[in-house]
Structure formats: structure tokens, C-alpha cells
ZADO-1210 file (C-alpha; in nm, 4 decimals, padded with zeros to 6 digits):
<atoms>
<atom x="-03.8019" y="-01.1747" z="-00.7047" code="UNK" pos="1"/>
<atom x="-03.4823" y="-01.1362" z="-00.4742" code="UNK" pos="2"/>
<atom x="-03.3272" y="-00.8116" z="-00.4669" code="UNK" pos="3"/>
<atom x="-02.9536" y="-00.8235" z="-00.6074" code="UNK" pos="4"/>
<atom x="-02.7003" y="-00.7597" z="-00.3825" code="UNK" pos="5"/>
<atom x="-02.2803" y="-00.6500" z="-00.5502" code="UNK" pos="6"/>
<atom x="-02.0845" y="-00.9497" z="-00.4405" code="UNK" pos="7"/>
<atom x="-01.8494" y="-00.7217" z="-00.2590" code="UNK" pos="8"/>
<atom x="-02.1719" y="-00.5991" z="-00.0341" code="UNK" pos="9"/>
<atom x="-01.9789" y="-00.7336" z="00.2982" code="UNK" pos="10"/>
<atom x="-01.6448" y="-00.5482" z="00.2449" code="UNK" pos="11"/>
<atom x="-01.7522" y="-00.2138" z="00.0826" code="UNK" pos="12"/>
<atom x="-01.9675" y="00.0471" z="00.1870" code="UNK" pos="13"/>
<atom x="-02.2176" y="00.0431" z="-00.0902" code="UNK" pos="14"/>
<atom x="-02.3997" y="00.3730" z="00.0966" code="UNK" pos="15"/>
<atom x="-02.0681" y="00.5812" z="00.0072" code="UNK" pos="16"/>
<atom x="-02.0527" y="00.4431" z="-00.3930" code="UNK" pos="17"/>
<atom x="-02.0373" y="00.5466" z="-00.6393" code="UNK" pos="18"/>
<atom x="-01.6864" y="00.6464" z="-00.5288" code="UNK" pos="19"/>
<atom x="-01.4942" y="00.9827" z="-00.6050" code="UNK" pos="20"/>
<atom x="-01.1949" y="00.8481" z="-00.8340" code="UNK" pos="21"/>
<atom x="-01.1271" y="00.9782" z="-01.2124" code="UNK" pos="22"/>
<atom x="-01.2453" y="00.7765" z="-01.4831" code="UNK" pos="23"/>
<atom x="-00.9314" y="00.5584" z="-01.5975" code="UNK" pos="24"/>
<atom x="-00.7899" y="00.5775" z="-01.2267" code="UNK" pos="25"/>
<atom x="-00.6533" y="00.2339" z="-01.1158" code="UNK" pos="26"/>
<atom x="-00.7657" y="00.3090" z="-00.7384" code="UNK" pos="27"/>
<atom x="-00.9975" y="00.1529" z="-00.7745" code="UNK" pos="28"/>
<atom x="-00.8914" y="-00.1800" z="-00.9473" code="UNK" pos="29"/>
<atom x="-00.6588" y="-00.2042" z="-00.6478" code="UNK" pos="30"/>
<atom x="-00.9435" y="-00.1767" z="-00.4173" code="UNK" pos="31"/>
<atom x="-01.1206" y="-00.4363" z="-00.6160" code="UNK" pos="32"/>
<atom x="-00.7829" y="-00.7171" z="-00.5951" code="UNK" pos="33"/>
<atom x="-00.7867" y="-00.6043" z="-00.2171" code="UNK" pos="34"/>
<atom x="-01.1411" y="-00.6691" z="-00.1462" code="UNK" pos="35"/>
<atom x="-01.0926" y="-01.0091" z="-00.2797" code="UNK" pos="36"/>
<atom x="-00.7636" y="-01.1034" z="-00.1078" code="UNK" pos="37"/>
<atom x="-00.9443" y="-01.0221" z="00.1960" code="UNK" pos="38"/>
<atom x="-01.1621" y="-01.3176" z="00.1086" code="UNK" pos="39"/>
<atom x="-00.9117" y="-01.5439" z="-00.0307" code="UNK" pos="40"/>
<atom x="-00.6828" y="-01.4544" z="00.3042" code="UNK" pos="41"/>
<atom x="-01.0026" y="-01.5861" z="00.5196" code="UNK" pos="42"/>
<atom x="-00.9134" y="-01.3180" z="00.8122" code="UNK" pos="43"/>
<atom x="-01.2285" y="-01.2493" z="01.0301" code="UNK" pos="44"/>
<atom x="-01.3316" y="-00.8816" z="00.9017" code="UNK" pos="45"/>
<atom x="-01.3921" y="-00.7572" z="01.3010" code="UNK" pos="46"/>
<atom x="-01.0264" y="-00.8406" z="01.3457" code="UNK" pos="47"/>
<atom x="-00.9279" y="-00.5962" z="01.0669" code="UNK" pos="48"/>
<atom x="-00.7947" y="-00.2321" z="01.0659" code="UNK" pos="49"/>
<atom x="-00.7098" y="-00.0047" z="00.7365" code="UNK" pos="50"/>
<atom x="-00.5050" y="00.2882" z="00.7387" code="UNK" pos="51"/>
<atom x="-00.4746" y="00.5815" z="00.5425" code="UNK" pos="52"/>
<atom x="-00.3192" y="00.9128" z="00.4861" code="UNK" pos="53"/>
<atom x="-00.3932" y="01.2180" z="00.2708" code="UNK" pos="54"/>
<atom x="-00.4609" y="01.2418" z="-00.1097" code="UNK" pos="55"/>
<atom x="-00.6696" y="01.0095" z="-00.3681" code="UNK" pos="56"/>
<atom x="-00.5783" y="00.6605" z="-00.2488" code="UNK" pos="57"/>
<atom x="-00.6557" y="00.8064" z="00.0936" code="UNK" pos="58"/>
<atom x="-00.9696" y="00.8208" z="00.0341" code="UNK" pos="59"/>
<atom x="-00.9639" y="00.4168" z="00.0251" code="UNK" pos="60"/>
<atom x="-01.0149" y="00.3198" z="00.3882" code="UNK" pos="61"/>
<atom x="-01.3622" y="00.5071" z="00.3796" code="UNK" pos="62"/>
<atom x="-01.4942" y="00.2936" z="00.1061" code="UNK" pos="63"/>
<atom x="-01.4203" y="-00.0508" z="00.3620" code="UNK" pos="64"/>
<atom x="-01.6818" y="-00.1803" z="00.5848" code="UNK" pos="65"/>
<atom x="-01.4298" y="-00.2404" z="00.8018" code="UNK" pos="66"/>
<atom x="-01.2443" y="-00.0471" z="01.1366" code="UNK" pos="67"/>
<atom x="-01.1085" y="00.2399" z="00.9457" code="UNK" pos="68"/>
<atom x="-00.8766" y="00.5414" z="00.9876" code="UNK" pos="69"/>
<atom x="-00.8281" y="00.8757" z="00.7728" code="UNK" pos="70"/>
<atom x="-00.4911" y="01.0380" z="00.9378" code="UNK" pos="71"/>
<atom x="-00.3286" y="01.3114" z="00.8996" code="UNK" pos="72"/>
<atom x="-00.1020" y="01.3441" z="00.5558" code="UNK" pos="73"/>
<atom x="00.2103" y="01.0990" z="00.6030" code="UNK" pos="74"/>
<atom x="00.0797" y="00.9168" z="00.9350" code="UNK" pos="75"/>
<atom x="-00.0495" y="00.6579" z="00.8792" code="UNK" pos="76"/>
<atom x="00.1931" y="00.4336" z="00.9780" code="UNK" pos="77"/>
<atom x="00.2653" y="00.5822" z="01.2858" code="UNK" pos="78"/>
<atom x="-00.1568" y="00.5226" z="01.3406" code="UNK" pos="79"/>
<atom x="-00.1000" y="00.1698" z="01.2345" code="UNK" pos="80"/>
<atom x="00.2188" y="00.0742" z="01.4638" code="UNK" pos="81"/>
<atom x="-00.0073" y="00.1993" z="01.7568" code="UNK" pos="82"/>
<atom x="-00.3234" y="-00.0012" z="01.6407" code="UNK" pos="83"/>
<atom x="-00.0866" y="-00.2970" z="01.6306" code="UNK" pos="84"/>
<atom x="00.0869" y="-00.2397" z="01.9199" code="UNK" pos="85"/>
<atom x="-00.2324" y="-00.2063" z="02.1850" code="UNK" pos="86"/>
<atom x="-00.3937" y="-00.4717" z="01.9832" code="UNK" pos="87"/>
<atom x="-00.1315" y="-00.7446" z="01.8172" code="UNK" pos="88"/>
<atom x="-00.3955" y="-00.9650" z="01.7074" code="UNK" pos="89"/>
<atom x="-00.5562" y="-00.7083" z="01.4811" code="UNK" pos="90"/>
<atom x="-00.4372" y="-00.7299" z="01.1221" code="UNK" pos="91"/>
<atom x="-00.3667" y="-00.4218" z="01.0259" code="UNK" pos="92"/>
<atom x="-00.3334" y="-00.2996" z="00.6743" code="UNK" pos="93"/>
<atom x="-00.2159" y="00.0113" z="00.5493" code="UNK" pos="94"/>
<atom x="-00.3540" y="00.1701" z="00.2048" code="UNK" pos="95"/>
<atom x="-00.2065" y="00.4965" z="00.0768" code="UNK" pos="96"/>
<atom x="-00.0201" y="00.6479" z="-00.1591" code="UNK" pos="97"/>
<atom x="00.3116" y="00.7207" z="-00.2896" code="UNK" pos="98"/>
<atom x="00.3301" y="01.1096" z="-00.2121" code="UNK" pos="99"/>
<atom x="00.1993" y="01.0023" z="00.1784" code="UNK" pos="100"/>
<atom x="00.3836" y="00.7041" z="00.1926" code="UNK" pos="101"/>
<atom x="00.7037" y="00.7785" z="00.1229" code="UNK" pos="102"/>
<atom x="00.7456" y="01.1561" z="00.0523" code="UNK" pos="103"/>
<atom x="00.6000" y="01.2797" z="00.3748" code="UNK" pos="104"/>
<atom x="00.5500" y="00.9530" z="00.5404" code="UNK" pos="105"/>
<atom x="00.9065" y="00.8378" z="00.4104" code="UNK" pos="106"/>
<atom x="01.0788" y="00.8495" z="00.7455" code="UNK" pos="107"/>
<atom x="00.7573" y="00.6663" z="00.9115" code="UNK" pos="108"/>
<atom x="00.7569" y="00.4426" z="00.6538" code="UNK" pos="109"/>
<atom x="01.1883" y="00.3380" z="00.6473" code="UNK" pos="110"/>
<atom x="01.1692" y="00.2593" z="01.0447" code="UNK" pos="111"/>
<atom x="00.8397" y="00.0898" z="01.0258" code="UNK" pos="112"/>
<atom x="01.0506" y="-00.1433" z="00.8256" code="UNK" pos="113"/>
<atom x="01.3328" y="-00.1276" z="00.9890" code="UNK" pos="114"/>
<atom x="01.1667" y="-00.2466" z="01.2948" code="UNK" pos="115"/>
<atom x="00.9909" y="-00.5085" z="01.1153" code="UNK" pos="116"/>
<atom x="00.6633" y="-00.3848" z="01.2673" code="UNK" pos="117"/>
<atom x="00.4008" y="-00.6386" z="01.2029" code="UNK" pos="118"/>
<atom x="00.1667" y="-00.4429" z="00.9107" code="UNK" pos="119"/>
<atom x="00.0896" y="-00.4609" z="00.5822" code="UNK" pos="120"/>
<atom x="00.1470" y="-00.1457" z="00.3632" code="UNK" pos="121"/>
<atom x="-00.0017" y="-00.1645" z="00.0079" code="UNK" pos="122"/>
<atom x="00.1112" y="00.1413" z="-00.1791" code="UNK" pos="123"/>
<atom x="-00.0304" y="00.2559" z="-00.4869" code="UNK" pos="124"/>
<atom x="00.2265" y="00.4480" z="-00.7253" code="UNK" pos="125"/>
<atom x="00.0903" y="00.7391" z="-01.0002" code="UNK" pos="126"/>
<atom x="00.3646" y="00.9081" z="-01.0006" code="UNK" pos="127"/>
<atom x="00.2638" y="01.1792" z="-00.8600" code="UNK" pos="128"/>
<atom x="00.0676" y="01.4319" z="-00.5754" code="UNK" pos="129"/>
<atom x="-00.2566" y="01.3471" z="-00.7984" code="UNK" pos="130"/>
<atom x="-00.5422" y="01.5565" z="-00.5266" code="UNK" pos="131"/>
<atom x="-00.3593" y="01.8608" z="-00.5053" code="UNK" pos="132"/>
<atom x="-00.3146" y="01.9290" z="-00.8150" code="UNK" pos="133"/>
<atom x="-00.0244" y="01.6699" z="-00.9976" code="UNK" pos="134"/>
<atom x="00.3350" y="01.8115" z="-00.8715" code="UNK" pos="135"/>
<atom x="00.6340" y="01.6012" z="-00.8867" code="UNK" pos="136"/>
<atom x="00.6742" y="01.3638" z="-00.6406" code="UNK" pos="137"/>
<atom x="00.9318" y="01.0918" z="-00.5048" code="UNK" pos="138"/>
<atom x="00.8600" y="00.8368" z="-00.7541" code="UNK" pos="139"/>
<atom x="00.8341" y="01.0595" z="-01.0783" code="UNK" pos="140"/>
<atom x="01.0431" y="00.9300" z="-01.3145" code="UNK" pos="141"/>
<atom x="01.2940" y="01.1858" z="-01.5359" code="UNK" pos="142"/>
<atom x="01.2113" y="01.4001" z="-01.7621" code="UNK" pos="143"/>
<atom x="00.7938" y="01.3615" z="-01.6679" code="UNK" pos="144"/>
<atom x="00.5681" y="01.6893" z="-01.6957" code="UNK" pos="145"/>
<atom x="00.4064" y="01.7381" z="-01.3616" code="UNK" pos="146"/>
<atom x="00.2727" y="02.1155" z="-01.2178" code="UNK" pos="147"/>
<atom x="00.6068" y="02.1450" z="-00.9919" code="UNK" pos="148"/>
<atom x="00.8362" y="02.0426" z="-01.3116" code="UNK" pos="149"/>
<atom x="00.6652" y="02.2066" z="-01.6217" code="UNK" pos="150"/>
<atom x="01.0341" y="02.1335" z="-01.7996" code="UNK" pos="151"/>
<atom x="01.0852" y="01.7664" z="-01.7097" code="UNK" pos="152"/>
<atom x="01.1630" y="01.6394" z="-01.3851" code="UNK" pos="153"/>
<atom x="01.5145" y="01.6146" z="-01.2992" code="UNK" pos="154"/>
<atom x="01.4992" y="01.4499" z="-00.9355" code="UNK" pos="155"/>
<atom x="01.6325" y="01.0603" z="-00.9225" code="UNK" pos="156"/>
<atom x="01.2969" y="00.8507" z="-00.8246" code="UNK" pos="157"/>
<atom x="01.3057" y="00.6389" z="-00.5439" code="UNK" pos="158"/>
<atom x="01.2318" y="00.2692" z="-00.6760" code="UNK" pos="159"/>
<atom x="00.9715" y="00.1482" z="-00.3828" code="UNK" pos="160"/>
<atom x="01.1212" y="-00.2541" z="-00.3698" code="UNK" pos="161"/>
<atom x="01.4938" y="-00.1170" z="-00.3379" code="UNK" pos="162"/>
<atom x="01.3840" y="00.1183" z="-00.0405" code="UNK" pos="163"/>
<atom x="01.1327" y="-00.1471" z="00.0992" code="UNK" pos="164"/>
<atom x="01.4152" y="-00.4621" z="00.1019" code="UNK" pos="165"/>
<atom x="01.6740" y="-00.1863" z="00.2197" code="UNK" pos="166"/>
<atom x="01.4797" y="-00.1058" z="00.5210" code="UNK" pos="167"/>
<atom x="01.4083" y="-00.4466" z="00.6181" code="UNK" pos="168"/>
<atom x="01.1050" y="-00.5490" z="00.4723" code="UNK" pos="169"/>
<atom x="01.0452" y="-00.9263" z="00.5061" code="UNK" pos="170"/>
<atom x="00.7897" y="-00.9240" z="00.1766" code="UNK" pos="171"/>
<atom x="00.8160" y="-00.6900" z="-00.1324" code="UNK" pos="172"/>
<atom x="00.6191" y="-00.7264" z="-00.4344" code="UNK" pos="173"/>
<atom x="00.5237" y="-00.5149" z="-00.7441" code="UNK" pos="174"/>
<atom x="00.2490" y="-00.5441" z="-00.9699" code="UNK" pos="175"/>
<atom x="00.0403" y="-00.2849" z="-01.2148" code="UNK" pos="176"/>
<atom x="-00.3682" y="-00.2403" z="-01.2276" code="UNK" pos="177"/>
<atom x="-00.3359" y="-00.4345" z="-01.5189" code="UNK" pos="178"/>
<atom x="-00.2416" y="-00.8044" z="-01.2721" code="UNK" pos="179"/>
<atom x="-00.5253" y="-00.7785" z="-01.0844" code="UNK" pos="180"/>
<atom x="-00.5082" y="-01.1727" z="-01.0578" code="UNK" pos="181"/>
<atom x="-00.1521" y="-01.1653" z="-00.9675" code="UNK" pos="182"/>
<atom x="-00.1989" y="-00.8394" z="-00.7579" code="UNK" pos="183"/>
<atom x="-00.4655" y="-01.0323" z="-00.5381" code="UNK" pos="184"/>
<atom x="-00.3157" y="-01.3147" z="-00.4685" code="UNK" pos="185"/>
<atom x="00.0338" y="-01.0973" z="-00.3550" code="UNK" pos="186"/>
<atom x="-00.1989" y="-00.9245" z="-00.1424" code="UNK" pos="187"/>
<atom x="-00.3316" y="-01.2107" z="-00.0191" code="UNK" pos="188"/>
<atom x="00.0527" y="-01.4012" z="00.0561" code="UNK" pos="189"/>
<atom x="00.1083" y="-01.0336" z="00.2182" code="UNK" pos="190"/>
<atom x="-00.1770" y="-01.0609" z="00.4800" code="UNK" pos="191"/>
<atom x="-00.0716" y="-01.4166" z="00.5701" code="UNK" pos="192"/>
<atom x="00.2716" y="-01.2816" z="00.6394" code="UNK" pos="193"/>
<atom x="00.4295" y="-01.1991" z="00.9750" code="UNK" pos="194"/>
<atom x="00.5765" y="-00.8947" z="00.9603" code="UNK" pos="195"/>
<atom x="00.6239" y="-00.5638" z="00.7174" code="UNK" pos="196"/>
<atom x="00.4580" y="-00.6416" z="00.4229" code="UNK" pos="197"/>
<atom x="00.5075" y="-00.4063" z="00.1315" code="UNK" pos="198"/>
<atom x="00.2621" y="-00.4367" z="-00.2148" code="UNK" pos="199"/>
<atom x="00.3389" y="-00.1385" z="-00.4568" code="UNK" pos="200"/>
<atom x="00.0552" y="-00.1034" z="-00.7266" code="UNK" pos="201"/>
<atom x="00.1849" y="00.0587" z="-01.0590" code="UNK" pos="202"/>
<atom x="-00.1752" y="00.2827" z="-01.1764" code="UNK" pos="203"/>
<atom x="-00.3108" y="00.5292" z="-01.3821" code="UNK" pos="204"/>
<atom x="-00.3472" y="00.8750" z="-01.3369" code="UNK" pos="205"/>
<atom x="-00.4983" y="01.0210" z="-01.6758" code="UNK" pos="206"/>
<atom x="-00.6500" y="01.3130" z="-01.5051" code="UNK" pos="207"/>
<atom x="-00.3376" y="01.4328" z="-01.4348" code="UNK" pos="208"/>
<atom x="-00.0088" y="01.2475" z="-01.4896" code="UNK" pos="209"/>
<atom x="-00.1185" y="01.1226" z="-01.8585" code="UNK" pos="210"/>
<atom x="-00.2932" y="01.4201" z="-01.9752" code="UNK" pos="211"/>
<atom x="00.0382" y="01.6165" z="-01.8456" code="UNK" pos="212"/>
<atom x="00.2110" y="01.3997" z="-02.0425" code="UNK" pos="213"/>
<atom x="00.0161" y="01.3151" z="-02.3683" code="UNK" pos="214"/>
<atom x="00.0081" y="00.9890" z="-02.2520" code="UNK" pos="215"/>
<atom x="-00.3503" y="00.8931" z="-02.3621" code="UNK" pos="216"/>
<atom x="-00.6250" y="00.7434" z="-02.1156" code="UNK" pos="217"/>
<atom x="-00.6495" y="00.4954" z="-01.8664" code="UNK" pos="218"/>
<atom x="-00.6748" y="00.2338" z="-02.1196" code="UNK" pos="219"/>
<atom x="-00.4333" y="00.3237" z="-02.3202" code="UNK" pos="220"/>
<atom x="-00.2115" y="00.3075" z="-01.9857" code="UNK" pos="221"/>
<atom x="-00.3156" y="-00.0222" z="-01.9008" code="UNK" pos="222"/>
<atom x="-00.1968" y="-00.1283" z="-02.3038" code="UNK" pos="223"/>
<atom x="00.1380" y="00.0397" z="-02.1773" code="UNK" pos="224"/>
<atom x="00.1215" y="-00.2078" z="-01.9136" code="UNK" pos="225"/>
<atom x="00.0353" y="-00.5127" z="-02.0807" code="UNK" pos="226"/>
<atom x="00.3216" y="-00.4162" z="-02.3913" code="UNK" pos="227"/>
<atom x="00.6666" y="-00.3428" z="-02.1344" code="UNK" pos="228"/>
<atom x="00.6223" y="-00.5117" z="-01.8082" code="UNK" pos="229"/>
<atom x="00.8495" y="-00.7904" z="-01.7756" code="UNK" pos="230"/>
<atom x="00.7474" y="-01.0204" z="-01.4939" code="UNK" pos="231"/>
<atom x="01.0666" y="-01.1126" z="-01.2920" code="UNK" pos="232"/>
<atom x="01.0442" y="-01.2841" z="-00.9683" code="UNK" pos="233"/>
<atom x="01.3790" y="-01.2995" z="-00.9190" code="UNK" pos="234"/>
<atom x="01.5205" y="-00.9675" z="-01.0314" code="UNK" pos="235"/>
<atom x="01.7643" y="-00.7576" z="-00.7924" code="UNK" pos="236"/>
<atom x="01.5440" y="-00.4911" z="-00.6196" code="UNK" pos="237"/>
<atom x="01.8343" y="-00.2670" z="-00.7249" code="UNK" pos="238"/>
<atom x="01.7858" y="-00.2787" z="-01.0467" code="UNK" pos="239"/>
<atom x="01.4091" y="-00.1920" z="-01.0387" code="UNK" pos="240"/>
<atom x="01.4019" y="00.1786" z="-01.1069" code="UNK" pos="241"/>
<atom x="01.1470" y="00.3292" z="-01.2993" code="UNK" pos="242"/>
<atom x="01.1824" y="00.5374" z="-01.5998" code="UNK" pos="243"/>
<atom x="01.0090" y="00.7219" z="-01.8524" code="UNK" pos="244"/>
<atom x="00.8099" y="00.4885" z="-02.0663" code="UNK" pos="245"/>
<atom x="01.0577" y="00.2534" z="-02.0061" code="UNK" pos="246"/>
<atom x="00.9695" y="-00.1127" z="-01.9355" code="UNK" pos="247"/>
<atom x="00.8577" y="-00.1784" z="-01.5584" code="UNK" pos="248"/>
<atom x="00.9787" y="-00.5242" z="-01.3891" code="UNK" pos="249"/>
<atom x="00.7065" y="-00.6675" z="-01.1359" code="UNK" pos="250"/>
<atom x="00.6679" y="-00.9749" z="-00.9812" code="UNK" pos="251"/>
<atom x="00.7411" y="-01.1218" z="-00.6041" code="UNK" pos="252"/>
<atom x="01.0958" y="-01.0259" z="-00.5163" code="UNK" pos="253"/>
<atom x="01.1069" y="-01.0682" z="-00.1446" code="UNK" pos="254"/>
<atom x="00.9942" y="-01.3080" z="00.1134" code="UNK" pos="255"/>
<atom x="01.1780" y="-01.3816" z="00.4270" code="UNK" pos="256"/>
<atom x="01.1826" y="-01.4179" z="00.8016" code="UNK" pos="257"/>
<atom x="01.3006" y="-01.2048" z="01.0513" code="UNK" pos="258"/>
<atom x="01.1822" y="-01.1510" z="01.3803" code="UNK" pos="259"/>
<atom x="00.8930" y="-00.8941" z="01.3976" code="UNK" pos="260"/>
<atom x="00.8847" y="-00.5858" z="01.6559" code="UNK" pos="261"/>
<atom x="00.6985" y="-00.7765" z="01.8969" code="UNK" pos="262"/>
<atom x="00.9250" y="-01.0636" z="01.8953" code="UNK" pos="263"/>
<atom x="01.2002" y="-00.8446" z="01.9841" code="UNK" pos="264"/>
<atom x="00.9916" y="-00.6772" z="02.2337" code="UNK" pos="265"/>
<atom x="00.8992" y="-00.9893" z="02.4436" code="UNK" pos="266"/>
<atom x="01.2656" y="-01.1129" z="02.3848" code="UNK" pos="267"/>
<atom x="01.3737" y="-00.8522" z="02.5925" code="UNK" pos="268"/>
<atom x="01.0984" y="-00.7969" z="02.7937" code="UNK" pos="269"/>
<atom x="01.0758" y="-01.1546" z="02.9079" code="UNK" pos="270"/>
<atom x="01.4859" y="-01.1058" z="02.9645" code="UNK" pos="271"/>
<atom x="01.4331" y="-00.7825" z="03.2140" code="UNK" pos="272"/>
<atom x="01.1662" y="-00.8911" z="03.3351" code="UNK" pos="273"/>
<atom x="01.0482" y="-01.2101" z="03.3155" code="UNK" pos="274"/>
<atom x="00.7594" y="-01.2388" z="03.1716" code="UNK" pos="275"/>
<atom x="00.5885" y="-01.1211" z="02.8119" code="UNK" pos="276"/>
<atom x="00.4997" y="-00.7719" z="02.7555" code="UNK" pos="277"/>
<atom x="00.1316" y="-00.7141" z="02.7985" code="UNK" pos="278"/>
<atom x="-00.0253" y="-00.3962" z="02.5756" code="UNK" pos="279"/>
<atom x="-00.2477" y="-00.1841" z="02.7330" code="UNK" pos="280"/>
<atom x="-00.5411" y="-00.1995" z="02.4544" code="UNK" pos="281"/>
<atom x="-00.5362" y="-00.6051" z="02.5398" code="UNK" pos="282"/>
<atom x="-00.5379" y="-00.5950" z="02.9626" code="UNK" pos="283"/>
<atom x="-00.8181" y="-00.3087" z="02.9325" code="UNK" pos="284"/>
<atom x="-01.0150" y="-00.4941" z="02.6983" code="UNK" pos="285"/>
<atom x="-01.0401" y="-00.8543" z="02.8912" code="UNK" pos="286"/>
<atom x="-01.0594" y="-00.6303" z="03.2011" code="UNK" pos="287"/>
<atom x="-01.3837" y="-00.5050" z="03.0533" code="UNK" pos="288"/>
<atom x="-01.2948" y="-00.1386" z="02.9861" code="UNK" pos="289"/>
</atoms>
């Protein structure tokens, strides 16, 4: 008899499962559509990093069998830009959530895009800081229970694809844990892309954002999902707030060129001093250090 092996044996760490995440919680649907675009993207796994910051999809780059980093709460980028930078041929991938990404991380996460920094951030949205203990966050949506707003929340949400394409971004897409088809292959066109790459992942929190809210379990969230998305590949980003139980437009809505940060780099490098920059990680490493 031959021993069976999970088909996913080569990306995850099967030592560290079963994994820590809720019953209902879409983390780990996302991990599953990212698992597989790594296949479907065909990138060599030693040339891969992943990324993460503080709080419940934090917890995702120690499930990889991959070159993995747990920062500090709202760094990762930062940790990614420099894992880039040293090493430019790495493919580097970002996995966090909304409260790291773009509440503490927000300013990280604006210039990152800005400078059209060559990563791939793939954040996943609950609306709220699930590990310590469900507060309001940047992308709660008025008037939803959390710990921080027992009355409603009152706050304007950011909507993730506005900020994204505002920053710069060169490819924005949104899908739920529902699409995990459509989710994997966007994470898939995002790896293939130069530049910042932004994937936000609509998922359930029924631990704490849906119990809050009496909004049933993870499946009933994921009937939610399948009843008022609205797949819109076209829509204006700036019309893609989120509200209350409202419906949720996802699809593809950006993907163009710009130069990346390393493009602009050597342009001026090359013009100063002619000839390309060289990082440091790259000279030490084919000097045998």
C-alpha cells in the first residue's frame, strides 16, 4: 500500500496543521486559492518569499513551506521592499490583513504603491482587528457592531481598490472566499505581474464580526456572498465602497504598466553613474558570502 500524501504536501507545512483559524474563517480558503496559484504561476518555490504582519491572517506565512517572515504588526511591507530590493529576482508576496495592512501598515502600504515597488500584496478583509479581540477597524463598514463601536460604527471605510489604484497600483482585484476559482487565477495574473500587485479577499469572520452582528455562520456568510456580489470588471474603483449588507462589486479592475521601483532606480543610476545599480544581497551572494 502507498502512504497518501495531501496534494498540497510541497507548499504547506503539514507538521504545523491542523492550523489555528475559527471554524467558518475564510483564511484559510484564501490560503487554499494561493497554494494553487503558486502552481498554476509555475514560479520555482526556492525563489519565493511571503510576508506577514500581526493578527489571524498573519499567521499565514508560517503555514508555507516556503522562505517566510512573521514581522512586526504593520511591517511587512517595509520587510518585503528590503527582501526585494537585496534580492530582485525573488518573488515576493505579501499575505496579511486588513487591520496590518492598511490601518497600521497604511502609510507602508500607500508608498509601496506609490513607488510601484515590485511585490505582490494579497490582503484579506474581515472587517475587522479579529486576534485581539474584534474592534473596529479601517474597513468596517457603518453602522457594524465591533468591541471598539458597541453602538454602530460611524467611521467612513476605506474601499481597498480606490486606495490601491490611487496610490499607483499597476493590478487591483477583488474577490470573496466564495471565488476561489476566480480568486486563484487573480492571484495567479498577480504573481506574473511586474510591479505592485494588490488581491483583496472579502472573508468570514463568524467568531467575531458575525456573531457581533447576528450575522449567522461562515456558511451562511458565504450564501451572503453568492446572493449580492455583482461581478464587474469594469466598475470605477471609486465607486467600490463597502457597506452594511449591501451588495459587494468584485472582479479585475486594474491592470497596467508603469515602470517599477527598480526601473526607476537603474534609470537614474545608469544616468549618474553609468552603469546599473547592483544590490548588495546579489554581489555578496555570487561573491560567495
Amino acid at each position: 500500500m502507498t502512504e497518501a500524501t495531501h496534494p498540497m504536501e510541497n507548499i504547506l507545512r503539514m507538521d504545523r496543521m491542523p492550523h489555528i483559524w475559527c471554524p467558518g474563517c475564510g483564511i484559510g480558503t484564501a490560503v487554499t486559492a494561493f497554494a494553487m496559484a503558486l502552481e498554476k504561476a509555475e514560479i520555482p518555490l526556492d525563489n519565493i518569499a511571503v510576508v506577514s504582519g500581526i493578527g489571524c491572517t498573519g499567521r499565514v506565512a508560517g503555514y508555507m513551506k516556503l522562505d517566510s517572515f512573521h514581522t512586526t504588526h504593520g511591517r511587512a511591507i517595509p520587510f518585503a521592499t528590503g527582501l526585494k530590493l537585496a534580492n530582485p529576482e525573488l518573488t515576493v508576496i505579501v499575505f496579511s490583513g486588513d487591520g496590518d495592512l492598511i490601518a497600521i501598515g497604511g502609510n507602508h502600504f500607500i508608498h509601496a504603491a506609490r513607488r510601484n515597488v515590485d511585490i505582490n500584496v494579497f490582503c484579506l478583509n474581515n472587517f475587522n482587528y479579529a486576534m485581539t479581540g474584534g474592534q473596529s477597524g479601517p474597513t468596517t463598514p457603518e453602522p457594524a457592531i465591533t468591541t471598539t463601536s458597541p453602538y454602530g460604527a460611524f467611521e467612513h471605510p476605506f474601499s481597498l481598490p480606490f486606495l490601491a489604484e490611487g496610490s499607483g497600483a499597476v493590478y487591483v482585484s477583488r474577490w470573496t472566499a466564495l471565488h476561489i476559482r476566480r480568486l486563484t487565477n487573480s492571484m495567479t495574473e498577480a504573481l506574473q505581474k511586474r510591479g505592485f500587485s494588490f488581491v483583496e479577499i472579502i472573508a468570514p469572520c463568524p467568531t467575531l464580526y458575525s456573531r457581533r452582528n447576528r450575522l449567522g455562520d461562515g456558511l451562511e456568510e458565504l450564501k451572503y456572498y453568492h446572493d449580492q456580489i455583482v461581478i464587474d470588471h469594469e466598475a470605477d474603483t471609486r465607486e467600490l465602497g463597502i457597506g452594511f449588507r449591501d451588495q459587494i462589486v468584485v472582479g479585475n479592475f486594474v491592470d497596467r504598466e508603469r515602470p517599477t521601483f527598480m526601473d526607476a532606480l537603474n534609470t537614474r543610476f545608469t544616468e549618474v553613474f553609468g552603469k546599473k545599480y547592483e544590490p548588495y544581497g546579489k554581489v555578496a551572494h555570487e561573491n560567495g558570502n
